[in-house]
N, C-alpha and C positions, 0 to 999 in steps of 0.2 A: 671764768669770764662770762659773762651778761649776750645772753643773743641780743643784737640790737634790736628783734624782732617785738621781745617781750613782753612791753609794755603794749602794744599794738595790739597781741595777741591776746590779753587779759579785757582790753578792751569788747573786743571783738566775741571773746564769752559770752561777756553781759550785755552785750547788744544783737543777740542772735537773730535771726531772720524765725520767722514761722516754719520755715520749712528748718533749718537747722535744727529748728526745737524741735517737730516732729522725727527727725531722725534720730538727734540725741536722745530723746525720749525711747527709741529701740532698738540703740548701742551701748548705752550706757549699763555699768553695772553687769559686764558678761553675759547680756541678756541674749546675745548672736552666738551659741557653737560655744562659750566659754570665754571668745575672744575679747581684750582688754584694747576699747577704744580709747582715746582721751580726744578733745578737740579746742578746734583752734592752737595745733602746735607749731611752732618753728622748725622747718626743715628748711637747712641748709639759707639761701636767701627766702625763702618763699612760706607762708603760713598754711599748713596744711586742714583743711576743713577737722576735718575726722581722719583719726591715725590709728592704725594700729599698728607699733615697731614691730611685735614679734612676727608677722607675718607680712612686714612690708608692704601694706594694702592702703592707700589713702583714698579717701571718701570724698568727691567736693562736691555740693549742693551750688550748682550755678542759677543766679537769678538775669533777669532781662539784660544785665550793664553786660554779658560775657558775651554779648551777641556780640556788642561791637569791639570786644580784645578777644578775639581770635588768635590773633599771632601770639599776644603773651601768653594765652591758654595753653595756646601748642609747644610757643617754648619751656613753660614750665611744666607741661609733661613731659614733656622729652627728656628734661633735663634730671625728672623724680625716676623715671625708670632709667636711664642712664644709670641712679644711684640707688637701681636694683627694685623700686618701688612698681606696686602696679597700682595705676591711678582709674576711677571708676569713676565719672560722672553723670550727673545727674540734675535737670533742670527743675528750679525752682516746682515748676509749677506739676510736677508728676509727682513729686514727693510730699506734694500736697494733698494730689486726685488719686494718684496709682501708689499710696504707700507699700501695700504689698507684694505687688511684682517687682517694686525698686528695693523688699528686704530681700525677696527670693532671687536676685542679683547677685545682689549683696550676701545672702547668704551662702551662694553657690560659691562665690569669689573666695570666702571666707572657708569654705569645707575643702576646695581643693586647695589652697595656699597651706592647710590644715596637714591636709596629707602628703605634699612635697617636701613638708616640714620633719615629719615621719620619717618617710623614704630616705632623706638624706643621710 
């Protein structure tokens, strides 16, 4: 069966924001620790920026509009780590200025989800 999301989400590829691009640009292709981002996926109701399944780690590059959806922001993290996900966000406008303190984040997020991965 068809996520009803799908089509929304293919959209939302090719119409990436600058800052999405600059992230994709240094997730994409294993370029983080090995790990395999894909973006703009379907989870569950909600379209996740940046995914990566095997470590359960969604990435969302928030711009100006998430100032004023707070509450869905909050609900929908709730609800990704409810379904085991750790959600990491990040404002448009830092991932534009501060790229590298937002991969060294990111990267940390990713080396330890890496090694609980291990351990288990």
């Amino acid at each position: 069966m068809r996520h009803p999301h799908r089509e929304r989400a293919r959209r939302l590829r090719r119409e990436q924001t600058p800052a999405e691009a600059r992230l994709w640009a240094r997730l994409r292709g294993r370029k983080l620790h090995g790990a395999k981002f894909r973006r703009q996926v379907p989870v569950g109701p909600f379209i996740a920026d940046f995914l990566c399944k095997d470590l359960s780690l969604v990435i969302e590059a928030d711009g100006g509009q998430h100032g004023d959806q707070e509450d869905y922001d909050a609900r929908r993290t709730a609800w990704l780590e409810a379904e085991g996900f750790q959600v990491l966000r990040f404002w448009n406008h830092d991932v534009l200025t501060e790229i590298d303190t937002v991969m060294e984040v990111i990267g940390a997020a990713v080396h330890y989800a890496q090694l609980a991965r291990l351990e288990s």
